[in-house]
N, C-alpha and C positions, 0 to 999 in steps of 0.2 A: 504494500500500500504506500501510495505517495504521500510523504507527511506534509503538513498542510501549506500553503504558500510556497511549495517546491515546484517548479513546472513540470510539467509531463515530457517524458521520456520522447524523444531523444536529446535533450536540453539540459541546460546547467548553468548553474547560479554562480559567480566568483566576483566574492566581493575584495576590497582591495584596499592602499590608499589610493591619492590622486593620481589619475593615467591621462596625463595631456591629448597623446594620443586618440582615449575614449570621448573626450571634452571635445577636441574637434570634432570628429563624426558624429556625435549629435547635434551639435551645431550645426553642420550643414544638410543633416537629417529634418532635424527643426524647421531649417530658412530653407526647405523645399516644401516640406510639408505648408507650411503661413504661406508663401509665396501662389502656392495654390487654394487656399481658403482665402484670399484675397486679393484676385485677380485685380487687377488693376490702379495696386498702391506701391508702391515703389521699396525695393527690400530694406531692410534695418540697415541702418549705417551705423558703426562708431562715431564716436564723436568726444576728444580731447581738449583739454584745454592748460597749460603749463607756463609758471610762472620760472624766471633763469632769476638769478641773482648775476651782479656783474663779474664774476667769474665762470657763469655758463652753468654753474650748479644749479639741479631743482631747486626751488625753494616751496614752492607749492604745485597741487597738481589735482585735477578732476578726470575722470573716465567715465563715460558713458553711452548711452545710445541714442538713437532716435528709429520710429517705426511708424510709418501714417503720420497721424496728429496727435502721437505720443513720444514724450522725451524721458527718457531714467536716467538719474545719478546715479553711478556701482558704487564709486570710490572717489572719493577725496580728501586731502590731506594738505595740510600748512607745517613745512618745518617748527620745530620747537623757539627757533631763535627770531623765527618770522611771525609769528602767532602775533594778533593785535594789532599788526602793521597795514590790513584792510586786503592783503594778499586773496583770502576767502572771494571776499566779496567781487574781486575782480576775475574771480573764476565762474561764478557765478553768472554775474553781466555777459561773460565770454560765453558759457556755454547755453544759457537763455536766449540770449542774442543769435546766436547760429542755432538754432532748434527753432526760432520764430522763421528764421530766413528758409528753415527747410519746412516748415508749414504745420507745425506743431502746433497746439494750442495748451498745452498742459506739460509738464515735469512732475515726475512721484521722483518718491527718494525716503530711502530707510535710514534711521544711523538710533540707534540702541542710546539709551538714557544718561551714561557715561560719555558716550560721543559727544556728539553737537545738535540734536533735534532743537535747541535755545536757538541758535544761530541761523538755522533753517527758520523757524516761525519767523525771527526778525525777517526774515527777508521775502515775507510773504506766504511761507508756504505754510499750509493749514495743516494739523493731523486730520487724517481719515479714520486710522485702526492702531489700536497700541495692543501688543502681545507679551503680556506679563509673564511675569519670570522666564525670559528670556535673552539672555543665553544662560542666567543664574538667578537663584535667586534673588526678590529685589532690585532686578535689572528688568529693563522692558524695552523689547523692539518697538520702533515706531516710524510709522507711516505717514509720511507726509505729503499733498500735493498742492502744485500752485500754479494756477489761470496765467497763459501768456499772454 
């Protein structure tokens, strides 16, 4: 008997750490699959945005996407020495700014109670969903979006 949540024969489970390799191929698994449930909007693009200090070093930096009339933040980040120096906010403008140009009408973006969700509302973006005790407890994922 197959024990439960196993697949049926001739298949097999293998879980693992991270395999970049697997991360691609569902990713272009995915943006074939979307690409085909929505004929006629143009595929996900990345979309960056990175601040240099004057020695060519990050000093800050955003990553994320755009898809239709939707924009997400993954990831961003302000060096620890640049913190307060309004670096954020100029990633911000940067990546709003080209997400409006690509015909977006909205930005979401998570960042956990520790992070910066304070930083997001200033700057407009509203909570939708907050996911308590998340990633510990006492700590809470949260969801943010905000009207371009």
């Amino acid at each position: 008997m197959t024990p439960p949540g196993a697949p049926p024969a001739p298949y097999r489970t293998v879980v693992a750490d991270g395999l970049p390799e697997l991360d691609q191929r569902l990713s272009r698994e995915l943006d074939a699959f979307n690409a085909a449930a929505t004929d006629g909007v143009a595929p996900a693009r990345e979309l960056t945005v990175q601040v240099l200090d004057a020695s060519g070093e990050l000093a800050a930096g955003l990553s994320g996407w755009t898809w239709g009339v939707a924009a997400g933040i993954g990831m961003t980040w302000v060096r620890e020495d640049s913190r307060g120096d309004g670096l954020g906010a100029g990633l911000l403008a940067g990546f709003e700014g080209e997400a409006r140009a690509r015909g977006c009408t909205h930005v979401f973006v998570t960042s956990f109670t520790f992070q910066a969700p304070g930083f997001y509302a200033r700057h407009g973006y509203r909570e939708i969903f907050r996911w308590e005790g998340v990633p510990t407890p006492g700590a809470a994922d949260v969801h943010l979006r905000k009207e371009l």
